[in-house]
N, C-alpha and C positions, 0 to 999 in steps of 0.2 A: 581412616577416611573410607566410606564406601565406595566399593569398585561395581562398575556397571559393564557390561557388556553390550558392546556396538550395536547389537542386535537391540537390547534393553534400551539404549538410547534412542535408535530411533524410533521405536516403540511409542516413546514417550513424549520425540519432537511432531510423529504423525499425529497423534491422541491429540497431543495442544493445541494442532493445527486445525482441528476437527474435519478431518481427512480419512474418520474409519466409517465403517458401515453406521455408524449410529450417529447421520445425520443430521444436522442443528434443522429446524424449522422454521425461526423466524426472522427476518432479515437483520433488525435491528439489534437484536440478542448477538446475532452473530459477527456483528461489526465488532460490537465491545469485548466480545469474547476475544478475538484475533486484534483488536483494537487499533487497527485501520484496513481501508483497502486503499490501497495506489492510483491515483490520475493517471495515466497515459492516453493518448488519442489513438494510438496506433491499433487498427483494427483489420487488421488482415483475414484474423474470422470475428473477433469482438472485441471491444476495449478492456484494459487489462480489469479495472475494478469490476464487470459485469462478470468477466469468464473465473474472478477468484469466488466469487458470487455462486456464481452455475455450477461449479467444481465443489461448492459446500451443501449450496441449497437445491439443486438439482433444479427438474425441470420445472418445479414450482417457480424459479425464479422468473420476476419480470424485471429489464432495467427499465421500466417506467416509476418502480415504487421506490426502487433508491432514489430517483429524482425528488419524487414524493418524499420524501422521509427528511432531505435535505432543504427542500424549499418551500414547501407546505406544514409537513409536522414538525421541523426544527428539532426533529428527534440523536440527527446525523451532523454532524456543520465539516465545512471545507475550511482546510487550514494547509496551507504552502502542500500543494499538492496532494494533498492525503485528504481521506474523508474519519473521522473519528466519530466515537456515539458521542451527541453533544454533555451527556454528562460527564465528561471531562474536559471540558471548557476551561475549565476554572484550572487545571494544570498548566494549560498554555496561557495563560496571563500572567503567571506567577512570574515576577521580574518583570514586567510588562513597563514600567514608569521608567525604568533603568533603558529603555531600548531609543534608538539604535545605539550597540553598544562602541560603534566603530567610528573613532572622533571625526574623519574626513565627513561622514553621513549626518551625525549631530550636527556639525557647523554649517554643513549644507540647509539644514531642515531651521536651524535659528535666523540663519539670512530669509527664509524661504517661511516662516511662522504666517506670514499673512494670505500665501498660496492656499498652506494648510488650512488656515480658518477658511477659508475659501471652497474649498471642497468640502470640510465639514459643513457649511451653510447650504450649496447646491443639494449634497444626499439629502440631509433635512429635509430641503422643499420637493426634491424629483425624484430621491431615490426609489428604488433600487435603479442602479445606471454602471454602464461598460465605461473602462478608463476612455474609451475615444467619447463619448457622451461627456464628459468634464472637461470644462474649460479650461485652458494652462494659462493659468497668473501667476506662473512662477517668475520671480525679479533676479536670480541668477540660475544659470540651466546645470543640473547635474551632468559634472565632466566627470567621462569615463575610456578608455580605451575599448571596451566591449561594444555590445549590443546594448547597454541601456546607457549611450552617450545620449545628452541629450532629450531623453523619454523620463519627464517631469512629471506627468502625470502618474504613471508608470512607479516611477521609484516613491514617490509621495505616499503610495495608496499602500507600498511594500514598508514604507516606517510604520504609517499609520495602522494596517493591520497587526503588526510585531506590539505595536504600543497599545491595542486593545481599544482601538479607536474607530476602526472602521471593523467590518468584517466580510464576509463573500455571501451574498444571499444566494447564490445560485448562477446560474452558465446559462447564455444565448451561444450553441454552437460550444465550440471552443473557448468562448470570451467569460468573463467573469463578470456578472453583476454584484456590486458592491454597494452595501447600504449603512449605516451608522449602526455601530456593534449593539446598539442597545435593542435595536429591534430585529437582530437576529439572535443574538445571543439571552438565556435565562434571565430572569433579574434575578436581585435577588444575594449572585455568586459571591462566597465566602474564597479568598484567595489565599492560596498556602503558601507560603516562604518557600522559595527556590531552592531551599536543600530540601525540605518535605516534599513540594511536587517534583524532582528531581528523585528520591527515593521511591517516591507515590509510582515514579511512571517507571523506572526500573523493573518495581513489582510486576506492574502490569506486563511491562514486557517479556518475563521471564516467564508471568502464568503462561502470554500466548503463543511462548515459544517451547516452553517445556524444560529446555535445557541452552545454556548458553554459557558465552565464556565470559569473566569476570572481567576483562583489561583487554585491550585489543586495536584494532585499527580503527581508527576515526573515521565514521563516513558523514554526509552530510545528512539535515535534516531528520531520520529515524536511524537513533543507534544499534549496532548489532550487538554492544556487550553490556553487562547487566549491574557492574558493580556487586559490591558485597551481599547484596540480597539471598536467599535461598540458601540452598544446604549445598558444602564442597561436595564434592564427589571426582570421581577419574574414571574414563572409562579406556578399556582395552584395546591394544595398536592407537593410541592417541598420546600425546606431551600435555603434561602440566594440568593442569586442574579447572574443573568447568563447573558452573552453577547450576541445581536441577532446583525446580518448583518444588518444594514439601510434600504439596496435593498430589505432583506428578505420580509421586514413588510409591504410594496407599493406590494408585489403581493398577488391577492384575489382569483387565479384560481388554483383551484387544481384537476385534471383530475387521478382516482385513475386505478395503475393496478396489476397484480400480482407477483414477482419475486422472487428466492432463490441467495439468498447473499452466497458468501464465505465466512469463519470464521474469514475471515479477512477484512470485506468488512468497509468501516469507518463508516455505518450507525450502527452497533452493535461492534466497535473495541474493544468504549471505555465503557465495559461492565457496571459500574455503570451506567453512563449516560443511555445505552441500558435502563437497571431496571427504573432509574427516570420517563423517559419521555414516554417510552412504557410496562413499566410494564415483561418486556421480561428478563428473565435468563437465560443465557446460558455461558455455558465450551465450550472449546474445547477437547474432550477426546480421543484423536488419543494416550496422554502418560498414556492413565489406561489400566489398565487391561481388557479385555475382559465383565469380568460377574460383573466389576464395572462402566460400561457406562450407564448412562440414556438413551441416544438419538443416540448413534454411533459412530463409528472412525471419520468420517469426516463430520458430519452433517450439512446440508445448513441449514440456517434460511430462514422460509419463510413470504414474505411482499406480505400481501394484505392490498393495499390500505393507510392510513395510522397507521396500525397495525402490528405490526408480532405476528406473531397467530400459530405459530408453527416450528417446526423441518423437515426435512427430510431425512430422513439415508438411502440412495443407491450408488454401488459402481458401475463404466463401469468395464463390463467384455468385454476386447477390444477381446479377443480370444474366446469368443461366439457370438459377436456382440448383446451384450444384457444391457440395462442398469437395474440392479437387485435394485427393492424398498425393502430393507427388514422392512423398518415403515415408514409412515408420523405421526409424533406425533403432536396430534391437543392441544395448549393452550389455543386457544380458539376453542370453536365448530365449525366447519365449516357450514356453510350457505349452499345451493346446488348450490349460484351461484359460492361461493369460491372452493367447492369440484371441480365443472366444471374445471373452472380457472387453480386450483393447475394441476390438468388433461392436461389441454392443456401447460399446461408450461412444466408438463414433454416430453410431446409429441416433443418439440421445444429442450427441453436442448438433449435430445437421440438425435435426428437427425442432431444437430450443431456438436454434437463430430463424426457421424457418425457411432450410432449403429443402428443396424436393429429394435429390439424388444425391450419390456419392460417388466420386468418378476416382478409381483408384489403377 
């Protein structure tokens, strides 16, 4: 089995990320290449999918065109949080007829079939429309102990999208406008068997992760591990065996530069992994308390090169036009070429969101 060195490794998880000096250029390319970016709202300096965005495409990027890309060209579609390039649509249907797979939800939705027809008929005539924009003609209410006691519209719209029935055309604010999947989605689509889109998307996840472990902890929504896809390999100070991309191991060029990640970015998501291969710990601590944070409410990790070597905790203050550092926390010592570097990169992230100063 080939053996890889840590270094080689992440080498290879930076490159997939396309996190090295040689740039992606076009937004849409670059979705499918990394093949999602993350929803989050939380914008302390930007929302997580813009700053994964800013961090690949630089300051060419706009988040007006992701909008665009989603709502307009239909190039991108929103699915349970994630934006995907829409030419894998057709992965996420795969099992679509079978949904929901959870019998308490099916029996809910057969009591509830004339609700459904019922919202399918409104989009028809109004859509695109926010679940509060839909009337609830549900005849029995989904019982839950959570937050979706209750919120019929809500759950209705969450079978209906798993079922490939409805889909997200697009966000007022926060809120999701929701349209009849056929005219958000290609026609058209050829649906592949849940073990083929299941492998299909493995693939995928392995191209844009580079290296990944075969078996692992279940997370919800976007898996970290890859299944049997790719070539074994082990790499050094690491247990048990990890899957690399084929393509990964045929590239020898690695051109290093410097960037801060969002807390969600995939190169540090899947936090053991982060620890294994880079030695790099990090929370996200936006739900502690104040005088229990090590690093900050929203702290970027920052990659130099193929290391991340530290933190950085500053928020935009869009009503002083000022982006406030209140710490770069160094894990590794910073070089003066790196102190430079992290310098000029703040220089770039203030002036992409459009603040004046930097108050450090």
């Amino acid at each position: 089995m080939l053996r890889l060195t840590r270094q080689q490794a992440r080498r290879i998880a930076v490159r997939a990320q396309l996190l090295t000096a040689d740039r992606p250029t076009e937004l849409v390319t670059m979705v499918h290449d990394l093949t999602l970016l993350q929803i989050d709202p939380t914008a302390a300096i930007a929302p997580s999918a813009d700053l994964v965005a800013w961090s690949r495409l630089g300051a060419s990027y706009q988040p007006a065109s992701l909008r665009q890309a989603v709502e307009e060209e239909r190039t991108l579609f929103e699915y349970n949080a994630l934006i995907r390039p829409t030419s894998d649509v057709a992965l996420y249907l795969a099992g679509a007829a079978e949904q929901p797979t959870w019998e308490k939800a099916r029996e809910w939705m057969r009591k509830n079939d004339g609700f459904r027809r019922d919202i399918l008929d409104v989009l028809g005539e109004r859509g695109p429309l926010t679940s509060r924009d839909i009337p609830d003609t549900s005849t029995e209410p989904w019982a839950s102990t959570g937050w979706s006691n209750a919120r019929n519209v809500a759950k209705m719209l969450d079978c209906l999208i798993a079922r490939g029935e409805v889909a997200i055309a697009g966000r007022v604010g926060r809120e999701r406008k929701w349209d009849l999947a056929e005219r958000v989605y290609p026609t058209g689509l050829v649906i592949p068997s849940v073990e083929e889109a299941t492998r299909l998307k493995n693939e995928r996840r392995l191209r844009s992760l580079g290296i990944a472990r075969a078996k692992g902890t279940e997370v919800p929504v976007e898996p970290w591990i890859v299944g049997d896809v790719g070539e074994p390999v082990e790499v050094e100070d690491t247990k048990g065996e990890w899957r690399v991309d084929p393509a990964a191991l045929e590239a020898d060029d690695f051109t290093p530069r410097t960037a801060f990640l969002s807390p969600f970015d995939r190169l540090i998501h899947n936090r053991p992994r982060a620890e294994e291969l880079f030695d790099f710990e990090y929370t996200l601590e936006m739900y502690k308390p104040a005088a229990k944070r090590r690093w900050g409410y929203f702290a970027l990790p920052i990659l130099s090169g193929d290391q991340l070597v530290g933190k950085l905790d500053a928020i935009a203050d869009r009503k002083a036009s000022v982006l406030r550092v209140n710490a770069i926390h160094e894990d590794i010592a910073f070089t003066r070429k790196t102190s430079k570097a992290v310098q000029a990169e703040l220089e770039s992230l203030a002036e992409w969101i459009g603040l004046a100063d930097i108050q450090q």
